[in-house]
BATIRO-115894 format. One record per residue: residue number from 1; z, x, y of N, C-alpha, C in turn. Coordinates in steps of 0.2 Angstrom, whole numbers. Layout:
<recs>
 num  n.zz  n.xx  n.yy ca.zz ca.xx ca.yy  c.zz  c.xx  c.yy
 NUM     Z     X     Y     Z     X     Y     Z     X     Y
...
</recs>
This chain:
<recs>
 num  n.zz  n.xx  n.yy ca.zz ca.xx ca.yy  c.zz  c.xx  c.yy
   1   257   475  -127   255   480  -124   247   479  -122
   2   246   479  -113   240   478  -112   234   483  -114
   3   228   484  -113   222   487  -117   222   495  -112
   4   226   492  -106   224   498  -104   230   506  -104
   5   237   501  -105   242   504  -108   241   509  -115
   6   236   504  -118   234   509  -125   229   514  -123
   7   223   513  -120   218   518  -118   224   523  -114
   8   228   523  -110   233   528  -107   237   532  -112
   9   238   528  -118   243   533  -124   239   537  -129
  10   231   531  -129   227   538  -134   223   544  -129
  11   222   544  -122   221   549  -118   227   554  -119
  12   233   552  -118   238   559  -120   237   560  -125
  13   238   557  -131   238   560  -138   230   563  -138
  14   226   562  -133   218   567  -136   221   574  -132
  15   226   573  -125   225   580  -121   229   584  -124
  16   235   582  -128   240   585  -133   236   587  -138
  17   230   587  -141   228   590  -147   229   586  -152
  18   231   579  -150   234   576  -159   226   573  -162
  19   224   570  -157   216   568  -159   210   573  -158
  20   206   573  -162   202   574  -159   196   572  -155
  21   190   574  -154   186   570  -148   183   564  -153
  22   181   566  -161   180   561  -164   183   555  -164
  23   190   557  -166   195   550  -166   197   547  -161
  24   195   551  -156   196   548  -147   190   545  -147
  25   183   544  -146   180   540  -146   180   536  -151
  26   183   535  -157   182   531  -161   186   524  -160
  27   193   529  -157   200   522  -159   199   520  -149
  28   195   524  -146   195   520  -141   188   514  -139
  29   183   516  -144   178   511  -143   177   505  -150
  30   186   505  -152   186   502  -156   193   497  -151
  31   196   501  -148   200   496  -145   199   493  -138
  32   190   495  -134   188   491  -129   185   486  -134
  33   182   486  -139   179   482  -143   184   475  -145
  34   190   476  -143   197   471  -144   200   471  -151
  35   197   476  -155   200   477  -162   207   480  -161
  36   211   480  -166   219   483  -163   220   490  -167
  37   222   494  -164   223   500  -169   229   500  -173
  38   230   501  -177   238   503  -182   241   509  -179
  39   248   509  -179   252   513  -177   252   515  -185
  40   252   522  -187   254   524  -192   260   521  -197
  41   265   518  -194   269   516  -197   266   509  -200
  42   262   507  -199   258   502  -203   255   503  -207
  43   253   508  -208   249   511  -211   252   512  -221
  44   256   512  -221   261   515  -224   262   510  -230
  45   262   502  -228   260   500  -236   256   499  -237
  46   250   501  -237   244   501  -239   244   507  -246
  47   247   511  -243   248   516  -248   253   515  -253
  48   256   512  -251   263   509  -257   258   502  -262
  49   254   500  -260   250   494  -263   244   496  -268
  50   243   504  -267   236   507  -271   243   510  -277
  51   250   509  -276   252   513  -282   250   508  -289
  52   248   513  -293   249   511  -300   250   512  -306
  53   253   509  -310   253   516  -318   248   518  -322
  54   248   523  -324   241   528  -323   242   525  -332
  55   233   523  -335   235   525  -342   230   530  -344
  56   230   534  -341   227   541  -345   233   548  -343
  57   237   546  -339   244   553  -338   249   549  -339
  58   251   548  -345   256   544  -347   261   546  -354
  59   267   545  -353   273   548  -356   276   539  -360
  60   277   538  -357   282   532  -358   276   526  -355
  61   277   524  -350   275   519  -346   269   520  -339
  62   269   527  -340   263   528  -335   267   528  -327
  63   272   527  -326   274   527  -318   274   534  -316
  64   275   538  -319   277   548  -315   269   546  -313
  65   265   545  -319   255   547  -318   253   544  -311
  66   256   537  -312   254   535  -307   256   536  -299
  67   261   538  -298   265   543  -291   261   549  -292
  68   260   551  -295   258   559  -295   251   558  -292
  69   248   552  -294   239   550  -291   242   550  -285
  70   245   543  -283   246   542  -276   248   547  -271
  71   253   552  -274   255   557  -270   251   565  -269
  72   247   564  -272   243   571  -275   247   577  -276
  73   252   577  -281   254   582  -285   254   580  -293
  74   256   586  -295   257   585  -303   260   580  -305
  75   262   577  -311   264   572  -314   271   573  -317
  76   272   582  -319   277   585  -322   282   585  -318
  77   281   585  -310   286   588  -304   291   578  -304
  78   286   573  -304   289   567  -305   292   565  -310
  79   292   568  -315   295   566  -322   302   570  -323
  80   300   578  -320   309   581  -319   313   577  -314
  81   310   576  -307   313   572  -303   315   566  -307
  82   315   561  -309   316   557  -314   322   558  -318
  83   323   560  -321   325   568  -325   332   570  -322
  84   330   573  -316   337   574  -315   340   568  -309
  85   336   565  -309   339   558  -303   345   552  -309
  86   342   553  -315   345   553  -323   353   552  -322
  87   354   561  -322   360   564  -320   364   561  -316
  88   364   557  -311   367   554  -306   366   545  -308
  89   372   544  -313   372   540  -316   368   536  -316
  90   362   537  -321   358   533  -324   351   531  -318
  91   354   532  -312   348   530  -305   342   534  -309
  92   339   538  -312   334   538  -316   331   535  -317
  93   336   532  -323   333   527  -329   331   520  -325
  94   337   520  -321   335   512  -318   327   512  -314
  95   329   515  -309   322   517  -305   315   516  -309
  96   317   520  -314   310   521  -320   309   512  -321
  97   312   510  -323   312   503  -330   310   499  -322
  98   313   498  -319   310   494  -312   303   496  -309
  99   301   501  -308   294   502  -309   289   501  -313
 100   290   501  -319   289   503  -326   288   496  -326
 101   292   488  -324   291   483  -323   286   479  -317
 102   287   481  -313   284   479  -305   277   481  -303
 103   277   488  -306   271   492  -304   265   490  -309
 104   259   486  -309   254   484  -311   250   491  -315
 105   248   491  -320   242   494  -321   236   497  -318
 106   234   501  -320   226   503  -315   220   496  -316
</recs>
């Protein structure tokens, strides 16, 4: 997609309200600058790559603490979800221990 093609999709998205005047001069003098913008959906493992297991809200292994940081909710709401994902033959437990293995420490 050419430069000018983008400048035309972030002028809609600023006339729609999705940006503002800030983020419209920012993501636009950052893409005559020849820098590339991220589509949001790039955006997305960056946030999967800060997950960690938390070792100060920790039960077991630290994974609910460390979802509950990444997500910014309580800790208790991912350890029921756990819990009752349990219920549905053991996809809880497995889930949990695969985590529990993959996911690096803080």
């Amino acid at each position: 997609m050419s430069v000018a093609d983008e400048l035309v999709k972030l002028a809609s998205l600023h006339e729609r309200g999705v940006l503002t005047d800030e983020e419209f001069q920012r993501l636009k003098s950052k893409l005559i600058d020849g820098g590339q913008i991220l589509s949001p959906l790039s955006r997305e493992p960056a946030a999967v790559n800060r997950l960690r297991r938390s070792q100060a809200d920790r039960w077991l292994g630290g994974v609910c603490g460390g979802i509950a940081v990444l997500t910014d909710t309580e800790s208790w709401v991912w350890r029921l979800a756990f819990a009752l994902l349990f219920l549905f033959w053991g996809a809880g437990l497995m889930l949990y221990i695969l985590l529990w293995i993959f996911v690096p420490h803080e």
